[in-house]
PyMOL CGO cylinders between C-alpha atoms (Angstrom):
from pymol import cmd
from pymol.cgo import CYLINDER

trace = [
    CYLINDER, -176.42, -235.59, 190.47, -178.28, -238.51, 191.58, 0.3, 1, 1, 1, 1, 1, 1,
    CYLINDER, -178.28, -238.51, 191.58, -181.27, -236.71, 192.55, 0.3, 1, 1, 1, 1, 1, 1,
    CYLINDER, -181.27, -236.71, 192.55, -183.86, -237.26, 195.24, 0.3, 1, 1, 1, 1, 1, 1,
    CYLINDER, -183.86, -237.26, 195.24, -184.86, -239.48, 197.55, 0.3, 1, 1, 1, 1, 1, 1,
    CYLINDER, -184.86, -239.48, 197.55, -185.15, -240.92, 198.80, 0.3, 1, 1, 1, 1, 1, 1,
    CYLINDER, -185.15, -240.92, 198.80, -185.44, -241.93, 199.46, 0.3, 1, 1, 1, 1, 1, 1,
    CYLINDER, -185.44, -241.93, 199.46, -184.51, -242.84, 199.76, 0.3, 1, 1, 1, 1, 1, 1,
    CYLINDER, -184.51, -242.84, 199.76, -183.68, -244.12, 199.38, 0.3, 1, 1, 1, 1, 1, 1,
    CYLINDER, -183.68, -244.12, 199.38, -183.86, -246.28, 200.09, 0.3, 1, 1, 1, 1, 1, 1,
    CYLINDER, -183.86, -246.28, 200.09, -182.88, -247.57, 197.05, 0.3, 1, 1, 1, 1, 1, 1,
    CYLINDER, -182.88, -247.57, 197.05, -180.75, -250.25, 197.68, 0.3, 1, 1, 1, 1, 1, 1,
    CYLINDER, -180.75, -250.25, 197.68, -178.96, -253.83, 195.63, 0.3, 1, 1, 1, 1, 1, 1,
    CYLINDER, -178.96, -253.83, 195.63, -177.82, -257.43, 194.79, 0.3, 1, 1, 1, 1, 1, 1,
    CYLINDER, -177.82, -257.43, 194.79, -176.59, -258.98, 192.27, 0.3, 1, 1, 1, 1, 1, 1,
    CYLINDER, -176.59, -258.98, 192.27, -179.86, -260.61, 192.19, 0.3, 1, 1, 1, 1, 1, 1,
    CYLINDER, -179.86, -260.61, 192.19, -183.58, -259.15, 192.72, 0.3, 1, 1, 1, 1, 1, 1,
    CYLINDER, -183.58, -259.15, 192.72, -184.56, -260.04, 195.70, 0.3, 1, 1, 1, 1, 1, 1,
    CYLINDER, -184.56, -260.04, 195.70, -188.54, -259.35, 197.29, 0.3, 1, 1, 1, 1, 1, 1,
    CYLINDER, -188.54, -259.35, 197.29, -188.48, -256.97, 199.71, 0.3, 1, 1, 1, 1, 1, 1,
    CYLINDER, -188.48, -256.97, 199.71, -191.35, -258.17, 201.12, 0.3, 1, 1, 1, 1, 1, 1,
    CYLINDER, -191.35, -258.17, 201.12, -189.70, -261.30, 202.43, 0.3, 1, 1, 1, 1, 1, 1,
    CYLINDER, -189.70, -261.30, 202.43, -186.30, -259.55, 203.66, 0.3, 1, 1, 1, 1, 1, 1,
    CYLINDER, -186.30, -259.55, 203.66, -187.25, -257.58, 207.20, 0.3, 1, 1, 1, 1, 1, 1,
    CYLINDER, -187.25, -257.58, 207.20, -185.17, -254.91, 208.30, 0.3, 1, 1, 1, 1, 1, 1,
    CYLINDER, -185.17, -254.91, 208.30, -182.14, -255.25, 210.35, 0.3, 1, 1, 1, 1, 1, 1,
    CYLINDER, -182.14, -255.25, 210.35, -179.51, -253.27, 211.24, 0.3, 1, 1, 1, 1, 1, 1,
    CYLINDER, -179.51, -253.27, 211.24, -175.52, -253.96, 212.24, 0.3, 1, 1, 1, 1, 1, 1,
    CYLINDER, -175.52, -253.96, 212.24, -175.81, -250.94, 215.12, 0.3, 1, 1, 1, 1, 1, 1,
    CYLINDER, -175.81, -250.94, 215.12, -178.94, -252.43, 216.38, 0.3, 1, 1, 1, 1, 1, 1,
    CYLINDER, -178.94, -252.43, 216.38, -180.83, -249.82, 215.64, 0.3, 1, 1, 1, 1, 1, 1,
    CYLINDER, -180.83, -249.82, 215.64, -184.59, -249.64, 214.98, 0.3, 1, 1, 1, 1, 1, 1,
    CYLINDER, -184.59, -249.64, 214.98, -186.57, -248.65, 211.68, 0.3, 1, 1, 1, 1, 1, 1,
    CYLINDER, -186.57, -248.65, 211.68, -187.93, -245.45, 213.45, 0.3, 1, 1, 1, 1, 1, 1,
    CYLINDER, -187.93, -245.45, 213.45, -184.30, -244.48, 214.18, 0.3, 1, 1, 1, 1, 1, 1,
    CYLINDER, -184.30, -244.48, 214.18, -182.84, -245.26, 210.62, 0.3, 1, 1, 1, 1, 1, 1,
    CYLINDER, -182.84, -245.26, 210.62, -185.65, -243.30, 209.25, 0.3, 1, 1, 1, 1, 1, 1,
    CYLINDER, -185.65, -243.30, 209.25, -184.91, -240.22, 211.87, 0.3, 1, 1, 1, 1, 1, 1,
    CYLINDER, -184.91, -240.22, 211.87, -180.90, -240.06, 210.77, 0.3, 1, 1, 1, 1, 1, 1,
    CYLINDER, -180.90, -240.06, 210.77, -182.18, -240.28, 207.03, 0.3, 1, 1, 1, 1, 1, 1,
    CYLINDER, -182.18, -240.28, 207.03, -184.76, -237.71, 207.50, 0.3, 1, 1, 1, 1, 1, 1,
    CYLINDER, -184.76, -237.71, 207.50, -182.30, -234.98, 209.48, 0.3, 1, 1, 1, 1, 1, 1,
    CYLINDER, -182.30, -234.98, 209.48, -179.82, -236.28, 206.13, 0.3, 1, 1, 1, 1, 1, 1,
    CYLINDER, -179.82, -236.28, 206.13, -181.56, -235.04, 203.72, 0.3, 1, 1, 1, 1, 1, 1,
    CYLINDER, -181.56, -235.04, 203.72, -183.21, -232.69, 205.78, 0.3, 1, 1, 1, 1, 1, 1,
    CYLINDER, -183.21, -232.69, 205.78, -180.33, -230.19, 204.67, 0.3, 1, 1, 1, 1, 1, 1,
    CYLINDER, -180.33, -230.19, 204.67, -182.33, -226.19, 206.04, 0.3, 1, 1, 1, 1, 1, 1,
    CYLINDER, -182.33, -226.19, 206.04, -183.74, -227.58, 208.87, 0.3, 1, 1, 1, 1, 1, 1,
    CYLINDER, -183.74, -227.58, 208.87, -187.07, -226.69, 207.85, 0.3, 1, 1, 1, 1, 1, 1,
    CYLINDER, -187.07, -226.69, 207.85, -190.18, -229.13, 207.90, 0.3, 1, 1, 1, 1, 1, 1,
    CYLINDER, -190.18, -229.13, 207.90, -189.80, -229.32, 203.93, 0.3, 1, 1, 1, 1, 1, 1,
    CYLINDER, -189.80, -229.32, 203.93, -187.89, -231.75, 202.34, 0.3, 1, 1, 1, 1, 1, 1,
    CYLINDER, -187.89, -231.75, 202.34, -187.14, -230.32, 198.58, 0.3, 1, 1, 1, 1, 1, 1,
    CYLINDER, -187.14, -230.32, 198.58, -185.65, -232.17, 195.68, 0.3, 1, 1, 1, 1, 1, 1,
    CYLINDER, -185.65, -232.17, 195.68, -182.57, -230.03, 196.29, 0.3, 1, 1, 1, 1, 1, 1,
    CYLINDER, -182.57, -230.03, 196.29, -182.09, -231.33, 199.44, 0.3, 1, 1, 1, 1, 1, 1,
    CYLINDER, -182.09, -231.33, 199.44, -182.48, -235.20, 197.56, 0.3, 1, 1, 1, 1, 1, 1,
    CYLINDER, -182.48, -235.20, 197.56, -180.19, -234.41, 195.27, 0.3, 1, 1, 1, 1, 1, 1,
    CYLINDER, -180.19, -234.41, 195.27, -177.47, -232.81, 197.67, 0.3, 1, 1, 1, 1, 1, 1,
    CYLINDER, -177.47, -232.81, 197.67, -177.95, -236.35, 199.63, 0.3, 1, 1, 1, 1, 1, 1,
    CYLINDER, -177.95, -236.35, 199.63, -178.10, -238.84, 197.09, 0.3, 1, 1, 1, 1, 1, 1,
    CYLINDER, -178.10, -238.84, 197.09, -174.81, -236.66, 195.83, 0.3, 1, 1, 1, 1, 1, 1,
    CYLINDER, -174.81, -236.66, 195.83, -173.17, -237.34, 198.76, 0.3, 1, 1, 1, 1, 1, 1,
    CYLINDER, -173.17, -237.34, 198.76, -173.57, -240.92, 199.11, 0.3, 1, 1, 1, 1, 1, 1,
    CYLINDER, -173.57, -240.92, 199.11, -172.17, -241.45, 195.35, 0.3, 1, 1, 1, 1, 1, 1,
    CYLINDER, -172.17, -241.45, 195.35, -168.90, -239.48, 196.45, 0.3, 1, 1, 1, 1, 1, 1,
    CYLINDER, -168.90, -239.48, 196.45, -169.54, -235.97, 194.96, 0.3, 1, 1, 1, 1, 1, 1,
    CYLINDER, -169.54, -235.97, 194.96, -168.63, -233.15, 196.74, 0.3, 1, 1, 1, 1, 1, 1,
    CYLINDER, -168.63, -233.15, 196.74, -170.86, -230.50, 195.20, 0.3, 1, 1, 1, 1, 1, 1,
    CYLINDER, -170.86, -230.50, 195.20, -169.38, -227.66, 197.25, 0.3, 1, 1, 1, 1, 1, 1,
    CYLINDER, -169.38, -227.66, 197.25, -169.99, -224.06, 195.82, 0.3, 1, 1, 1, 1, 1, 1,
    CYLINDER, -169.99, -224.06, 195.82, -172.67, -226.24, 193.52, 0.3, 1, 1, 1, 1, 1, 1,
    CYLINDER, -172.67, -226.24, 193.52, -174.92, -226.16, 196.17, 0.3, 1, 1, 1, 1, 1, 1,
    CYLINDER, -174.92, -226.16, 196.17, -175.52, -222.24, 195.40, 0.3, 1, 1, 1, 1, 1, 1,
    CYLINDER, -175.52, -222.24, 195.40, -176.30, -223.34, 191.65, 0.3, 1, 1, 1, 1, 1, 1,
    CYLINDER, -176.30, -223.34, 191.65, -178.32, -226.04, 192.32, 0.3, 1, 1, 1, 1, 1, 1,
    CYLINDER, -178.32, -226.04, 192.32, -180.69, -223.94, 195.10, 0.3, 1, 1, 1, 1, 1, 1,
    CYLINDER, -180.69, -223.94, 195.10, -181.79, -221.66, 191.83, 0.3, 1, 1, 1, 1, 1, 1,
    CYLINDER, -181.79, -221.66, 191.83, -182.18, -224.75, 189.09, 0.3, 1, 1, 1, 1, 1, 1,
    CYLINDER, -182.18, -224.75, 189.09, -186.34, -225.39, 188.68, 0.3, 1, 1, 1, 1, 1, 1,
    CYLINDER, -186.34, -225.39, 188.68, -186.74, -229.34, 189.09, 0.3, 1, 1, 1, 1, 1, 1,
    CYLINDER, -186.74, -229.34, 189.09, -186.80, -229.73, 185.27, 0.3, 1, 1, 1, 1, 1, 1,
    CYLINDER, -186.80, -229.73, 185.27, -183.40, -228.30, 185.05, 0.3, 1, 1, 1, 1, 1, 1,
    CYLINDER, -183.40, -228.30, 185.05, -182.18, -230.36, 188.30, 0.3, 1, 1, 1, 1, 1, 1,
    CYLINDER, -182.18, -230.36, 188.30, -183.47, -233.52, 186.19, 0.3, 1, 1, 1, 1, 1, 1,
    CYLINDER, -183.47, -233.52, 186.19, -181.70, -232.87, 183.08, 0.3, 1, 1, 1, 1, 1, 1,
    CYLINDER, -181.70, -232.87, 183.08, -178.38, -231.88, 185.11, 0.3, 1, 1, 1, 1, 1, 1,
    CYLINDER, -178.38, -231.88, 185.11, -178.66, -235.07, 186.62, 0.3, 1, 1, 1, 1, 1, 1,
    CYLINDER, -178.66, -235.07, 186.62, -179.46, -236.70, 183.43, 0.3, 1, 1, 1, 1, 1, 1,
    CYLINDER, -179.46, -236.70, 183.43, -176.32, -238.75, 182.82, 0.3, 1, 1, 1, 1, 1, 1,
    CYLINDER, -176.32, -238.75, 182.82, -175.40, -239.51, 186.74, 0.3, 1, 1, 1, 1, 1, 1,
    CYLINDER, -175.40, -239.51, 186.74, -176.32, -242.83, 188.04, 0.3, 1, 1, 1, 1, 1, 1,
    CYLINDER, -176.32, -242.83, 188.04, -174.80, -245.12, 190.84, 0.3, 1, 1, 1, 1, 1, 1,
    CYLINDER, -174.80, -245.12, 190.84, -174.69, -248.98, 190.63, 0.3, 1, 1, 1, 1, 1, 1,
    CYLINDER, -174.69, -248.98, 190.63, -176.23, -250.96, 192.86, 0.3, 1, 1, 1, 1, 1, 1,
    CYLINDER, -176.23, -250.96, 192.86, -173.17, -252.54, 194.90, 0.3, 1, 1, 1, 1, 1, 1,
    CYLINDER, -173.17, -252.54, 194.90, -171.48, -248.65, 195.12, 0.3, 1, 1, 1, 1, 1, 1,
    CYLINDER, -171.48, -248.65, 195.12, -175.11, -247.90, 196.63, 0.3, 1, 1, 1, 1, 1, 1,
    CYLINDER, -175.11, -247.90, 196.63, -175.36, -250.55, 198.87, 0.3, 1, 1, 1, 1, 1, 1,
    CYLINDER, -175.36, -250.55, 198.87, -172.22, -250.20, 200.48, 0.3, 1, 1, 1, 1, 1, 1,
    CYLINDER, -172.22, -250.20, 200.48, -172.41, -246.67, 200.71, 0.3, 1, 1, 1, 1, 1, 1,
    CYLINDER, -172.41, -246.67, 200.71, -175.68, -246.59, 202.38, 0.3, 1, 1, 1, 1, 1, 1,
    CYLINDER, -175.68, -246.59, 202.38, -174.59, -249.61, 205.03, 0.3, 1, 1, 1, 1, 1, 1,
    CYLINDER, -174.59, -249.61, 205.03, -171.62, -247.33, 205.66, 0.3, 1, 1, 1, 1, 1, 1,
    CYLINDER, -171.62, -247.33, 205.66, -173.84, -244.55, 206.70, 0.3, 1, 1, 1, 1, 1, 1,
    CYLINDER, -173.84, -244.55, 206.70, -177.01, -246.16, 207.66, 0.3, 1, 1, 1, 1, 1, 1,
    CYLINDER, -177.01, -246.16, 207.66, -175.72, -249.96, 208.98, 0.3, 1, 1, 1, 1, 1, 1,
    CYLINDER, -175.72, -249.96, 208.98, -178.49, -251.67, 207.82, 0.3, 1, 1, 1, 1, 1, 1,
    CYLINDER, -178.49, -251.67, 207.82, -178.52, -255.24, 206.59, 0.3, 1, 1, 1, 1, 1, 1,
    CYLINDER, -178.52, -255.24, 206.59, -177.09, -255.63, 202.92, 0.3, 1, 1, 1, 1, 1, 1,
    CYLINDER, -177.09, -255.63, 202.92, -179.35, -257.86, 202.15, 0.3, 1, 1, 1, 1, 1, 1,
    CYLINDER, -179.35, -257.86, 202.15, -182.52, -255.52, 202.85, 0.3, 1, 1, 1, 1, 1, 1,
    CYLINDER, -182.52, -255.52, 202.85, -180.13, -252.63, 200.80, 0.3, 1, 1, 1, 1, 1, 1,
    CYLINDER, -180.13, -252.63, 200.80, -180.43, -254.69, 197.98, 0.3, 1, 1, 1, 1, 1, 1,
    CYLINDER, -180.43, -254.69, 197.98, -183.92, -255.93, 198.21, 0.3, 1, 1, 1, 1, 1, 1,
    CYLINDER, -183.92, -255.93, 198.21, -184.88, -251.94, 198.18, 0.3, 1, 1, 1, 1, 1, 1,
    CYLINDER, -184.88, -251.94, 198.18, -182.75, -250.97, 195.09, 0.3, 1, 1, 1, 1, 1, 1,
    CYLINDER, -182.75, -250.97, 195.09, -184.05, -253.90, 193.51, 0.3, 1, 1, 1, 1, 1, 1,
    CYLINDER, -184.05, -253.90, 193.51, -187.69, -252.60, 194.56, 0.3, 1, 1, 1, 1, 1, 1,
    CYLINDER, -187.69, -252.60, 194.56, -186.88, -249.07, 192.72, 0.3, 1, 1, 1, 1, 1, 1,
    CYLINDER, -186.88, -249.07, 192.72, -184.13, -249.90, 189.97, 0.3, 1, 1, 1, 1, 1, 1,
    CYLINDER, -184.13, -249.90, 189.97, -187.33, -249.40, 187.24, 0.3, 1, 1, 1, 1, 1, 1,
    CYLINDER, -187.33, -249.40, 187.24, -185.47, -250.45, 184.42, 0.3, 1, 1, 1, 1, 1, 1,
    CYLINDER, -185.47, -250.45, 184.42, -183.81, -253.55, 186.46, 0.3, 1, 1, 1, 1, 1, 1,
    CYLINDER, -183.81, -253.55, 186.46, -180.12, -252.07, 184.96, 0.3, 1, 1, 1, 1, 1, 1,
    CYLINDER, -180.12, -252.07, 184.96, -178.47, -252.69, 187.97, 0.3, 1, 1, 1, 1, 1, 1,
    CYLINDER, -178.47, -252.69, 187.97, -178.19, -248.61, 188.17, 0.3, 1, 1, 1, 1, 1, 1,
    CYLINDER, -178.19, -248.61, 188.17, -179.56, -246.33, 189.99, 0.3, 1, 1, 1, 1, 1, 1,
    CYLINDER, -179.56, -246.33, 189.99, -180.03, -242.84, 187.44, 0.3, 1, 1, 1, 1, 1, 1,
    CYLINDER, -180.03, -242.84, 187.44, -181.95, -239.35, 188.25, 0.3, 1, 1, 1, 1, 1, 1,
    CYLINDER, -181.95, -239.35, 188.25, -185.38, -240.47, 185.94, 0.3, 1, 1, 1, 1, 1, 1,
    CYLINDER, -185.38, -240.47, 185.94, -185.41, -243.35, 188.78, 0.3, 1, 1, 1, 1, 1, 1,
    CYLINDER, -185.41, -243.35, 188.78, -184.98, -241.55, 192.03, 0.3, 1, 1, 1, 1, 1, 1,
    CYLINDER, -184.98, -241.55, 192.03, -187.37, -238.98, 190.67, 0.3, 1, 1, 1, 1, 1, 1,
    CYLINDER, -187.37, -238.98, 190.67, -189.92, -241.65, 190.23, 0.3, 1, 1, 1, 1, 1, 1,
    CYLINDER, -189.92, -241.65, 190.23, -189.07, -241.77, 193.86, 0.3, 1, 1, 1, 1, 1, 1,
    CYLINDER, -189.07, -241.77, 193.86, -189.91, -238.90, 195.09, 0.3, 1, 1, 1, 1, 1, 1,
    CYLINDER, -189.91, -238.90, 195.09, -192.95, -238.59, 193.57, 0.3, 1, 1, 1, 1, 1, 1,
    CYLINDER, -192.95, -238.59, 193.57, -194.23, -242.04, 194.72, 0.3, 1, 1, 1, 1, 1, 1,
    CYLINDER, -194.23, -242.04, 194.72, -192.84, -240.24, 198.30, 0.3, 1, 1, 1, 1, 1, 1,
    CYLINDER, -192.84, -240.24, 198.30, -195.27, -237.62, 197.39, 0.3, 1, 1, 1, 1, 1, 1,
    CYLINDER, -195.27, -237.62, 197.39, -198.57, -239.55, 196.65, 0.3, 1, 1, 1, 1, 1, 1,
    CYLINDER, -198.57, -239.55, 196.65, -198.49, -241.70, 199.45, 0.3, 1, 1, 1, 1, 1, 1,
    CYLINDER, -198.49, -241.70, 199.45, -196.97, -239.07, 202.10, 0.3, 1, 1, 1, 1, 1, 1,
    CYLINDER, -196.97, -239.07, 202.10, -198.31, -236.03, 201.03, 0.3, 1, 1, 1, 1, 1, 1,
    CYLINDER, -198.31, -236.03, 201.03, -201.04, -236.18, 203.37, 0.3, 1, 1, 1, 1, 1, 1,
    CYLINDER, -201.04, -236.18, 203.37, -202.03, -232.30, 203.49, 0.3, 1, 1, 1, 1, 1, 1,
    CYLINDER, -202.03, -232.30, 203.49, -201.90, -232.39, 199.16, 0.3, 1, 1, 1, 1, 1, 1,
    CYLINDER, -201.90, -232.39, 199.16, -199.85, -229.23, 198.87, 0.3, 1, 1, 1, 1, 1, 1,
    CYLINDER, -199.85, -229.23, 198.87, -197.03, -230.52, 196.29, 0.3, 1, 1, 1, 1, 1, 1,
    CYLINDER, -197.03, -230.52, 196.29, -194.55, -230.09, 199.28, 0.3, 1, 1, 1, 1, 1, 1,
    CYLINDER, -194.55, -230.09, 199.28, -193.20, -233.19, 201.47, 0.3, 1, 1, 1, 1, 1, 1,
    CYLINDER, -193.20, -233.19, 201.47, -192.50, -232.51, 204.56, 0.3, 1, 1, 1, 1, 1, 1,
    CYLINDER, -192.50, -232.51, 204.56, -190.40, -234.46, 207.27, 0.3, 1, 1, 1, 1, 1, 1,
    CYLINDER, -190.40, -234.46, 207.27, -193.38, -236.27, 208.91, 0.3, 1, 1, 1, 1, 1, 1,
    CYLINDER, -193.38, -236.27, 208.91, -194.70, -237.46, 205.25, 0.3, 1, 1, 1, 1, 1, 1,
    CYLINDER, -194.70, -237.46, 205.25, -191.59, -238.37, 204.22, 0.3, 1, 1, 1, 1, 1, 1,
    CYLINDER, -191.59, -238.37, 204.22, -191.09, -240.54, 207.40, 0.3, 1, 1, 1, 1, 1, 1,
    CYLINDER, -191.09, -240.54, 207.40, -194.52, -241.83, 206.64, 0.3, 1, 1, 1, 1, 1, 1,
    CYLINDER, -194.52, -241.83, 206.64, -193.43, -243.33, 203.40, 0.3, 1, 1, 1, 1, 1, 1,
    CYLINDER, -193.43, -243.33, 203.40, -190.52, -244.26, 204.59, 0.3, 1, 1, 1, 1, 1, 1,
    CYLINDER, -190.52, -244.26, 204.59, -191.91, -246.55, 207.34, 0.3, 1, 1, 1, 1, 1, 1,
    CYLINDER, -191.91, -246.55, 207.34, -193.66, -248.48, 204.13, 0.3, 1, 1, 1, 1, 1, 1,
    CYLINDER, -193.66, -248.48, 204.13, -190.22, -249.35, 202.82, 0.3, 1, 1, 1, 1, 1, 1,
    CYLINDER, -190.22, -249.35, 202.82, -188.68, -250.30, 206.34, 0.3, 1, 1, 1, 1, 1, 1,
    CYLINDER, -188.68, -250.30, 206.34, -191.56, -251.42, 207.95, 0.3, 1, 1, 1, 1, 1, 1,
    CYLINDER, -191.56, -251.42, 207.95, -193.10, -253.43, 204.83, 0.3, 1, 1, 1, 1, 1, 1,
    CYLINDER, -193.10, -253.43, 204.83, -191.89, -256.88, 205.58, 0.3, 1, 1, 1, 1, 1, 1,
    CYLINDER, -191.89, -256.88, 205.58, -194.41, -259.62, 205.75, 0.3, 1, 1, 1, 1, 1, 1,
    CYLINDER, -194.41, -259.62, 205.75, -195.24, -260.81, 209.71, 0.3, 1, 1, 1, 1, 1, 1,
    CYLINDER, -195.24, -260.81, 209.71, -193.29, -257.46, 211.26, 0.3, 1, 1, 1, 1, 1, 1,
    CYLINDER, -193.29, -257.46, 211.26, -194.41, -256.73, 214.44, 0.3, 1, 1, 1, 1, 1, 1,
    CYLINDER, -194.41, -256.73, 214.44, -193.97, -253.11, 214.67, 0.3, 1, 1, 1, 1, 1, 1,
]
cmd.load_cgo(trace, "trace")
């Protein structure tokens, strides 16, 4: 149970680390960072509140490794984050399952999907594990969590986002 985000996720791979500062976003659809950022957002974005919870990572990041959680979803809603993290404990998706997974749904560039797991594989393992996305979310939730409550919502969650696809050096957007 590969949890959160991530962001999002925007955890991406290579065989080979790659800067992500030097790889700009593009995607095979043609569509913009702001857009890619919106269908990621309304993703994870499972109650259509303004909250995004770690849940609601973990539900996403389980669905792009290929697990149907189905009546887990109940379970998981009443788990604390502690036990989410230790449920998730042994679950981890490599980087070239990731990558094509996430072009598959997303249609960006390969090359930037691996730059960004490279950026957030911690332990440069070539996996992507629960302790990792976790450290994740909660660099989501010092940068974006602009009003400091703990919670991120959607607009600080597209806020950090737009530092991973907007990060590249000489972008003009």
């Amino acid at each position: 149970m590969l949890l959160y985000i991530c962001v999002v996720l925007v955890v991406i791979g290579a065989n080979t680390a790659q800067d992500l500062g030097a790889i700009c976003h593009s995607n095979t659809m043609q569509h913009t960072e702001d857009e890619v950022i919106t269908k990621i957002v309304q993703a994870m974005n499972t109650d259509f509140d303004s909250v995004i919870t770690r849940k609601e990572v973990l539900i996403f990041f389980a669905e792009l490794m290929g697990i149907q959680l189905g009546s887990l979803i109940d379970i998981v809603a009443n788990l604390s984050n502690e036990q989410l993290l230790m449920a998730a404990a042994g679950l981890s998706i490599e980087k070239e399952s990731f990558a094509q997974a996430w072009h598959a749904r997303f249609h960006d560039n390969l090359d930037f999907v691996y730059a960004t797991f490279d950026r957030f594989d911690v332990n440069k393992d070539g996996l992507m594990n629960a302790l990792e996305i976790e450290a994740i979310v909660n660099k989501a939730l010092i940068h974006g969590d602009q009003n400091h409550d703990g919670k991120l919502e959607t607009n600080e969650l597209v806020s950090y986002l737009e530092t991973i696809y907007k990060h590249c050096r000489g972008h003009g957007n």
